[in-house]
C-alpha positions as CSV (number, residue, x, y, z in Angstrom):
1,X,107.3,138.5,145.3
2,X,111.0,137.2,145.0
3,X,111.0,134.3,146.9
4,X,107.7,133.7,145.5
5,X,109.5,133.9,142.2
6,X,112.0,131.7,143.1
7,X,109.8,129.0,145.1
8,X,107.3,128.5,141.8
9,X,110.6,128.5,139.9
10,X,111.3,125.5,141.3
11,X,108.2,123.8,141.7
12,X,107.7,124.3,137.9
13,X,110.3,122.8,136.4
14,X,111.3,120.3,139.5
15,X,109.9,117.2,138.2
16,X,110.4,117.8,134.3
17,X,114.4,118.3,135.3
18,X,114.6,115.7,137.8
19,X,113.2,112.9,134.8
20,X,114.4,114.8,131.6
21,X,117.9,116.2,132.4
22,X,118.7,113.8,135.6
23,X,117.2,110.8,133.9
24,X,115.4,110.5,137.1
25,X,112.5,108.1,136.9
26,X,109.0,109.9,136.7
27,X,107.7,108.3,140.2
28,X,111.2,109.3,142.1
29,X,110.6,113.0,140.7
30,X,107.2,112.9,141.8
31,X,108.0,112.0,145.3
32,X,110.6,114.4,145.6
33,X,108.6,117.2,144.3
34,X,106.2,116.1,147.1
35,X,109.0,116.0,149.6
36,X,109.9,119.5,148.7
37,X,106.9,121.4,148.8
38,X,106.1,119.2,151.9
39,X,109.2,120.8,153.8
40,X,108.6,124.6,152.6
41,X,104.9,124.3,154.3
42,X,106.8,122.8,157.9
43,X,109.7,124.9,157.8
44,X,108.0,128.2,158.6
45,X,106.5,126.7,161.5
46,X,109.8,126.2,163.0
47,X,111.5,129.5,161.6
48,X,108.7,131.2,162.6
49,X,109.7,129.9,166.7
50,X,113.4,131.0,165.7
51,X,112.3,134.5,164.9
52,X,109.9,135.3,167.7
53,X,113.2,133.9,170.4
54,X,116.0,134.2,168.7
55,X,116.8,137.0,165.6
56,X,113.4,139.1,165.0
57,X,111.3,139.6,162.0
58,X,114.4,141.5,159.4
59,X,117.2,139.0,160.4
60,X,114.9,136.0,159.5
61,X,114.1,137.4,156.5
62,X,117.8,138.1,155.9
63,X,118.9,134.9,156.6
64,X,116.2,133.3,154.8
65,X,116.6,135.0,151.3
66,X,120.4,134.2,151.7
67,X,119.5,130.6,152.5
68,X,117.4,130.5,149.1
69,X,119.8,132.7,147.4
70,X,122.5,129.9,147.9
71,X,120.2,126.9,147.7
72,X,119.6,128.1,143.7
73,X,122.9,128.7,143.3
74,X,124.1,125.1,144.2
75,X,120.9,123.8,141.8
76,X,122.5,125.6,139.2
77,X,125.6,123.9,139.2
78,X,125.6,121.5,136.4
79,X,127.1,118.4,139.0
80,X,124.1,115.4,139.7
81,X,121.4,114.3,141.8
82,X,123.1,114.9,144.8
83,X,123.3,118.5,144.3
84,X,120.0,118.8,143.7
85,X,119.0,116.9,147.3
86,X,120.9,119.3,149.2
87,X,120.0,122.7,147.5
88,X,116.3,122.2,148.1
89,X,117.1,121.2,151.4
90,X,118.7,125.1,152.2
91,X,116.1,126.6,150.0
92,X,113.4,124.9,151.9
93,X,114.7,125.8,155.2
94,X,115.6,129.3,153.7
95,X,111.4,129.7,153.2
96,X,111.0,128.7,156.5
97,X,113.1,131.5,158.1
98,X,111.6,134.2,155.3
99,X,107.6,132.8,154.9
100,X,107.0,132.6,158.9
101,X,107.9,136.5,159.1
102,X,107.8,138.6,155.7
103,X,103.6,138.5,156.3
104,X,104.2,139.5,159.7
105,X,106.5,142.7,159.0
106,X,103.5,143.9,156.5
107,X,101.4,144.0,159.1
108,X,104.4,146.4,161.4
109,X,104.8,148.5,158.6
110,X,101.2,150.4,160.1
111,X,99.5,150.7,163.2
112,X,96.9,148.8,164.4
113,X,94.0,151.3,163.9
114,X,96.0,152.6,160.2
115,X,93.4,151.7,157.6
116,X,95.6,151.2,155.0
117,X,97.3,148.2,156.1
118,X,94.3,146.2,154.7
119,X,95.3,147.4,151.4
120,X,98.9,146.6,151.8
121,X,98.1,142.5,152.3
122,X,96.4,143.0,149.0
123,X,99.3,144.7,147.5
124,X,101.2,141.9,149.2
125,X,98.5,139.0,147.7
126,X,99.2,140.4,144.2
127,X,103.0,140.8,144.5
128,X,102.9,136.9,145.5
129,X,100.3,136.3,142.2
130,X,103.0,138.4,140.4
131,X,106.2,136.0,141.3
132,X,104.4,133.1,139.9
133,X,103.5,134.8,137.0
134,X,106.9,136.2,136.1
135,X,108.5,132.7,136.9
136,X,106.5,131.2,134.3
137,X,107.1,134.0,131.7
138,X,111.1,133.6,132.7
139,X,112.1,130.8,134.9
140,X,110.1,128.0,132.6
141,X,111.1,129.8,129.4
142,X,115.1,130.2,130.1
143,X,114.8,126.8,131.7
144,X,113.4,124.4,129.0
145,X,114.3,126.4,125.9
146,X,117.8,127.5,127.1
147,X,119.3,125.4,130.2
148,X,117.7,124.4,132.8
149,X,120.9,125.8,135.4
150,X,120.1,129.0,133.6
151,X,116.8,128.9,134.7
152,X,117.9,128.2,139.1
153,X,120.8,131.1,138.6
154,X,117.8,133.4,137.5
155,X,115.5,132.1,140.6
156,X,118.8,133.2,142.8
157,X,119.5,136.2,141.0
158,X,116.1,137.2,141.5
159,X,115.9,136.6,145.4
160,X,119.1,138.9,145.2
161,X,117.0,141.9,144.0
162,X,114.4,140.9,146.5
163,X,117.0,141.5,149.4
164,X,118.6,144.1,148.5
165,X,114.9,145.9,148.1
166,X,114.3,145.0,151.5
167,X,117.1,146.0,152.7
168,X,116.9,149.7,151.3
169,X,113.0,150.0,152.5
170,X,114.1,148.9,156.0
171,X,117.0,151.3,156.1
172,X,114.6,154.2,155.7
173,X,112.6,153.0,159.3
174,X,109.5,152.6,158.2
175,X,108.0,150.2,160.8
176,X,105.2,151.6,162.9
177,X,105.6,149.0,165.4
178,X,109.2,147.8,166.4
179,X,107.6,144.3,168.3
180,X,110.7,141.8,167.3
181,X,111.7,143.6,164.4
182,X,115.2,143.0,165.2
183,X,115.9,140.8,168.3
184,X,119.3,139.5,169.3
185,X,119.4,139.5,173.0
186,X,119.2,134.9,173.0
187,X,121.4,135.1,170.8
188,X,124.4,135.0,173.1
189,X,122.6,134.0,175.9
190,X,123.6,130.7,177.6
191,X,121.9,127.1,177.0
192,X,123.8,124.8,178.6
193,X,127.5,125.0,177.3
194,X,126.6,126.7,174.3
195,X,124.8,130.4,173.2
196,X,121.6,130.9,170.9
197,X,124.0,131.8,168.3
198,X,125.5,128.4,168.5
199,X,122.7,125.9,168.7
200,X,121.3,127.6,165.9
201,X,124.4,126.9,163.1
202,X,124.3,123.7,164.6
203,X,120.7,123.1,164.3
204,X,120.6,124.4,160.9
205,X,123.5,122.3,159.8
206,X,121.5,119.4,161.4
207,X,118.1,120.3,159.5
208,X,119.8,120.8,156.3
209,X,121.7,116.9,156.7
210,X,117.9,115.6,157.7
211,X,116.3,117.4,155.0
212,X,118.7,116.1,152.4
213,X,118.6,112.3,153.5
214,X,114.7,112.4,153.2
215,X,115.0,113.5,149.6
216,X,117.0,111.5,148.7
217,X,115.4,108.9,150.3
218,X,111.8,109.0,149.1
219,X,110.5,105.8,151.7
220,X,112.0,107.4,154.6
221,X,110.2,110.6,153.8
222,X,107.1,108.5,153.6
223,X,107.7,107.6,157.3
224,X,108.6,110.6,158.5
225,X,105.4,112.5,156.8
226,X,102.8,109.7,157.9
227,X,104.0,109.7,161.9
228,X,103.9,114.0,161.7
229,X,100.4,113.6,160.2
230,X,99.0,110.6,162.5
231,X,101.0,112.9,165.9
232,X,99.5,116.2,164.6
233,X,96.0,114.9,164.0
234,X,95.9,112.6,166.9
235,X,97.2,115.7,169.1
236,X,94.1,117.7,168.1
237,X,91.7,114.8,169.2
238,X,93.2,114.5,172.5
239,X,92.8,118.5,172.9
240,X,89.0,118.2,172.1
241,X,89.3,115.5,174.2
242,X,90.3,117.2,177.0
243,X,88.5,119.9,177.2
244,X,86.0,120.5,179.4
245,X,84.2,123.2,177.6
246,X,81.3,121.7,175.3
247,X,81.9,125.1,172.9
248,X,85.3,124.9,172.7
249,X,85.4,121.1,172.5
250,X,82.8,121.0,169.2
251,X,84.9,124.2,167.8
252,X,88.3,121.8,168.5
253,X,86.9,119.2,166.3
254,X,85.1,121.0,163.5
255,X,89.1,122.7,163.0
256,X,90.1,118.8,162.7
257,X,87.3,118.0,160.3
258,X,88.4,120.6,158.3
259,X,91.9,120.1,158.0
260,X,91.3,116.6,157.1
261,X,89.0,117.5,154.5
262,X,91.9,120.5,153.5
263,X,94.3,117.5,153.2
264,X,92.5,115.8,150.6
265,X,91.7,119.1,148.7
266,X,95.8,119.5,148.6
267,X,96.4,116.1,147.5
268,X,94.8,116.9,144.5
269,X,95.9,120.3,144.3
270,X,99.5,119.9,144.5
271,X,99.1,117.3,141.8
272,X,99.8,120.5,138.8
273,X,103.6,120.7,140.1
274,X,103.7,116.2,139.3
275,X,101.1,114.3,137.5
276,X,99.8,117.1,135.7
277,X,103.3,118.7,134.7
278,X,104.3,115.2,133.6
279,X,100.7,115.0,131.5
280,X,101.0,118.4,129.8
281,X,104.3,117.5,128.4
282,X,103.5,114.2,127.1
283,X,99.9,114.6,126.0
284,X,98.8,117.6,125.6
285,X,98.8,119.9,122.1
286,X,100.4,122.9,123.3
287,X,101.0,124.4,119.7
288,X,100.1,127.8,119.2
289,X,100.6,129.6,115.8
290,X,103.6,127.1,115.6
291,X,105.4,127.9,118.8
292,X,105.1,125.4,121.6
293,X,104.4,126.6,125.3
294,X,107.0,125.4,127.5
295,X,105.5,123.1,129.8
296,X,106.3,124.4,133.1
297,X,105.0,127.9,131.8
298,X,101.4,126.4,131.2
299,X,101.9,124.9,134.9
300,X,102.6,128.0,135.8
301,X,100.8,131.1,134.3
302,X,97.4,129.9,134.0
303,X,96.5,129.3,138.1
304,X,98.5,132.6,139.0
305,X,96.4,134.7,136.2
306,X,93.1,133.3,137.1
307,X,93.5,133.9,141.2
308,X,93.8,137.7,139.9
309,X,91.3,137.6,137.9
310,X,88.9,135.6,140.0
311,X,90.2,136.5,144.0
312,X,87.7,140.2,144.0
313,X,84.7,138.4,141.8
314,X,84.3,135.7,144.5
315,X,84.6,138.6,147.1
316,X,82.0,140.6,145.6
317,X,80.0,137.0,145.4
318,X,80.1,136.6,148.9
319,X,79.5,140.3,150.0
320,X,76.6,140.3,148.1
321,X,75.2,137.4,149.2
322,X,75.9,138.6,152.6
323,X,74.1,141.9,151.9
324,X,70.7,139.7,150.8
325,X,70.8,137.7,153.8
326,X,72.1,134.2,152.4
327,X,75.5,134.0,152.6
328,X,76.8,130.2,152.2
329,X,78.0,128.9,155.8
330,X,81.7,128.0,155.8
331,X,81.1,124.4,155.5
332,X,78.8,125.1,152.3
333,X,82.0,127.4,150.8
334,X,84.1,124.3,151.4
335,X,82.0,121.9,150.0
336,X,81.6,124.1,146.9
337,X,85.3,123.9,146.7
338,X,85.3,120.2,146.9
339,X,82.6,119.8,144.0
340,X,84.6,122.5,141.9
341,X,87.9,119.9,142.4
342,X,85.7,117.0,141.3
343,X,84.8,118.5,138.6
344,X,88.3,119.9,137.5
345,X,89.8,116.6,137.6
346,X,86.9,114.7,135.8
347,X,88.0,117.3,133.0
348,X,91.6,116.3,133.4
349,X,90.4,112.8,132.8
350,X,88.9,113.5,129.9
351,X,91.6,115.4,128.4
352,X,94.1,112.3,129.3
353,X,91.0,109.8,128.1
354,X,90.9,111.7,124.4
355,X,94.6,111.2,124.3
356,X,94.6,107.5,125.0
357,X,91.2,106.5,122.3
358,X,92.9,109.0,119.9
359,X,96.4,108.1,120.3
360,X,97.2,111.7,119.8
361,X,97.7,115.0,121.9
362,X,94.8,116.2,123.5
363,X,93.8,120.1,123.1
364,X,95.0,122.7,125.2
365,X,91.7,123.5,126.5
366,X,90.9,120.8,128.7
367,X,93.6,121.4,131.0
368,X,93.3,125.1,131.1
369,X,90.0,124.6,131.7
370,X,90.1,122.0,134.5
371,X,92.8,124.8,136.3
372,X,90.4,127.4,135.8
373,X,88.4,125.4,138.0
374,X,91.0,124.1,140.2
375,X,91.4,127.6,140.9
376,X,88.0,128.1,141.9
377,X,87.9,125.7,144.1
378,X,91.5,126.8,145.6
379,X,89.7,130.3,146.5
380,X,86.7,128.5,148.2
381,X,88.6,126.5,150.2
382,X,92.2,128.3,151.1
383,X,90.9,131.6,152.3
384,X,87.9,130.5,153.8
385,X,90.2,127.8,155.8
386,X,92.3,130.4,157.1
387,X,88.9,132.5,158.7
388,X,87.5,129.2,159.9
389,X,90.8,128.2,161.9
390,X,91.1,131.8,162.9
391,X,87.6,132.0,164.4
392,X,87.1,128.8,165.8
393,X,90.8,128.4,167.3
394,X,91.1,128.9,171.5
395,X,92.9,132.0,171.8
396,X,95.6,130.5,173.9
397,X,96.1,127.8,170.9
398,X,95.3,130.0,168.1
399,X,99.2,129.7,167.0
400,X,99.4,125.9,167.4
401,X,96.1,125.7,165.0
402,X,96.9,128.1,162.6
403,X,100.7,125.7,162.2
404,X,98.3,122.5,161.8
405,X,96.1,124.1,158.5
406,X,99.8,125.2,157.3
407,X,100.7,121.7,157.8
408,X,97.5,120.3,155.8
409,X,99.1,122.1,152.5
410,X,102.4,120.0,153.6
411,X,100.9,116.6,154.2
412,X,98.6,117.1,151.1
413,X,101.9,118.9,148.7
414,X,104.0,114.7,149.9
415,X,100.9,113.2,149.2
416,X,100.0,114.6,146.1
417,X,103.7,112.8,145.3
418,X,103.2,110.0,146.2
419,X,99.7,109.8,143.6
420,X,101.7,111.0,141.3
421,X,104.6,108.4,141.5
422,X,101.7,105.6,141.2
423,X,101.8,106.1,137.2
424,X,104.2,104.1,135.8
425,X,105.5,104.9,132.5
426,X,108.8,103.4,130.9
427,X,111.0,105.8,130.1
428,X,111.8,106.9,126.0
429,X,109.6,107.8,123.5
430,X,106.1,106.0,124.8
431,X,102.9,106.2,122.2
432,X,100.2,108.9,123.6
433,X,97.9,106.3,123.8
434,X,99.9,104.5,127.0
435,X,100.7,107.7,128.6
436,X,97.6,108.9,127.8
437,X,95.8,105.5,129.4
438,X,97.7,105.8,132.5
439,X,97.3,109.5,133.6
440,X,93.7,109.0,132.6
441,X,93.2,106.3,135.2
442,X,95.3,108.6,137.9
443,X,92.5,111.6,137.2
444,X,90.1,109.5,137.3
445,X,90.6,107.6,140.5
446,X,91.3,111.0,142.1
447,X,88.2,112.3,141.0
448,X,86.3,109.3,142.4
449,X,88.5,109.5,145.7
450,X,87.3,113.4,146.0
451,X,84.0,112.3,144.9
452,X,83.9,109.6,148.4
453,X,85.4,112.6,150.0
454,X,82.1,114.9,148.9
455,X,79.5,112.4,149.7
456,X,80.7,112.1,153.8
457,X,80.9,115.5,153.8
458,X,77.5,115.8,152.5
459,X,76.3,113.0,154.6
460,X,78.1,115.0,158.2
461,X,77.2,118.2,157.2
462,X,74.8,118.6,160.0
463,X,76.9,118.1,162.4
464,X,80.1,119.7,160.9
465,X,77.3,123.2,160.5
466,X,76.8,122.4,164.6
467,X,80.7,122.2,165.6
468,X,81.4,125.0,163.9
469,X,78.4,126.8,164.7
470,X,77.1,127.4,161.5
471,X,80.2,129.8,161.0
């Protein structure tokens, strides 16, 4: 819940910092937004590798929470840009020790045939729904009302308390199974001239100085995020390619249809942490019995509070379609996700299209209700992703597919971006009516792009229902 906490702390207010407090320019801030969330969706696929060989499941998590502890503390210090660069560059590789292997130590906490651990992930979900919640009741409050440093020292303060409550449950042995829970043995084993222990600080060192030139370099990222997502996707071809199994081969490329399709789903998504921030704070009415909402805190609350509210009534949907016999297919689940996006960000254009003909803020209700269905679309797609990849994968690359759907959310967070920094608006006080005109043609292009995106589906859906075998 703390690291949640912290991580849509950051997202929320990233780009509104960046371009108010910074006087970064809007299409920077988007990119590194992008950059950001890109990096906390690859990291965990790496410190997931480190945990497993090197340190186990409780000193990732550790180390992690300390890494994001100190990345928010160098964000709060009132310095420059710079600052900024290099404490989302620990944060992010903080969330890659702590993400990879918090999940898995839920699962340790019971035995395999202990039917409550079922109920723990839910706990778990809701304690996730429950950081982004509180960060947008506190983080987006104390950030734009009071100071924005105010609102990083409370994201580290926060992942404080989150350690030192793990640290007090794990003290008590609780852990059913002890399968890497703490592992140390590499540590000081030899690699050449120099121990695990070793080539770790140096590799981190090396990550963070990577992680830190990309951000701060917004074309380079563009390079490095277009050859991971041409290697990874290209890799996946040549495994279906391989194969000699007709089964697995079709199963191989329905994953790869999917992902692809997941990519463009994210590329939209990702879009309420840029574009859409950027839109609610310049166009949109957010006056409510004369007290305006923070902006980040109507990025943030609304999503969070509708996945609780909506996560067990699509469950229930599902079940009982199950039950009569006509549960939607996979494929049909996805491309009810995809229509729910088109139509989410046809109502973000028309909220940003009011604003330009009227020249005035738009109401409040067309972008909570085009997250509303964002969200809906979110729970069609994300969850039923996950069961797709996890049925379909080979068992003896069930990890190395699992890491590619994680890496759609990256490639689609950079992209969403790099949409974003396509608006151009000059900075200072700009009429609604230009703002207004240019976000409109932003949601609507994306709404046509995710429309193209609907019709091939539609068009291969035959074939995608084959390769995945009508799953």
């Amino acid at each position: 819940m703390w690291e949640r906490f912290s991580f849509y702390g950051i997202t929320g207010i990233l780009v509104l910092y960046l371009s108010k407090h910074l006087n970064v320019s809007e299409e920077d801030a988007s990119l590194v937004s992008g950059a950001y969330m890109a990096f906390t969706f690859l990291a965990p696929i790496l410190g997931g590798w480190v945990a497993d060989k090197f340190i186990g499941y409780v000193w990732s998590v550790t180390i992690g929470a300390l890494l994001i502890f100190a990345g928010n503390v160098i964000l709060a210090i009132p310095y420059n840009v710079d600052l900024v660069y290099l404490g989302l560059a620990i944060v992010a590789i903080g969330t890659g020790l702590l993400k990879s292997t918090v999940s898995v130590l839920v699962g340790q906490l019971y035995s395999a045939k202990d039917s409550k651990r079922d109920s723990a992930y839910t706990i778990f979900y809701m304690g996730i729904n429950l950081g982004s919640i509180l960060a947008g009741l506190t983080i987006a409050y104390i950030a734009e009302q009071i100071s924005w440093h105010y609102g990083f020292a409370l994201a580290a303060s926060g992942m404080l308390i989150g350690l030192i409550i793990f640290w007090t449950g794990f003290k008590r042995g609780y852990f059913a199974e002890q399968s890497n829970i703490i592992k140390k043995e590499n540590l000081f084993a030899k690699y050449g001239p120099l121990n695990g222990l070793t080539l770790l600080i140096v590799g981190a060192f090396i990550l963070t100085f990577i992680m830190y030139y990309l951000l701060s370099s917004p074309g380079q990222t563009k390079i490095v995020i277009t050859f991971i997502s041409i290697g990874v996707l290209g890799w996946i071809a040549i495994l279906a390619a391989k194969s000699k199994d007709t089964s697995e081969r079709n199963q191989i490329l329905s994953i790869l249809i999917f992902i692809i399709t997941a990519i463009s789903f994210w590329s939209l998504y990702k879009q309420s942490f840029n574009s859409l921030a950027f839109f609610i704070d310049k166009d949109v009415d957010r006056m409510i019995m004369g007290y305006e909402i923070p902006t980040s805190m109507f990025v943030l609350i609304p999503n969070s509070v509708f996945i609780v509210l909506l996560a067990s009534i699509f469950a229930k949907i599902w079940t009982s379609m199950a039950s009569r016999g006509n549960n939607p297919s996979a494929p049909i689940k996805f491309l009810i996700g995809l229509i729910f996006t088109l139509a989410s960000f046809s109502i973000f254009a028309l909220g940003a299209y009011l604003a330009y003909i009227g020249d005035s803020r738009s109401s409040m209700l067309w972008p909570l209700l085009g997250i509303f269905l964002l969200t809906c679309a979110e729970l069609c797609i994300s969850p039923v992703g996950l069961s797709i990849v996890s049925k379909l994968s080979p068992k003896h690359l069930s990890g190395f597919f699992m890491g590619a759907w994680f890496l759609a959310s990256s490639i689609g967070s950079y992209v969403s971006g790099l949409l974003s920094s396509f608006v151009h608006i000059p900075k200072g006080n700009i009429d609604v009516a230009v703002s207004g005109e240019a976000y409109f043609t932003l949601f609507s292009r994306c709404a046509i792009g995710i429309g193209v995106v609907i019709i091939v589906f539609v068009i291969f859906l035959p074939i995608i229902k084959k390769l995945s075998q009508d799953t």
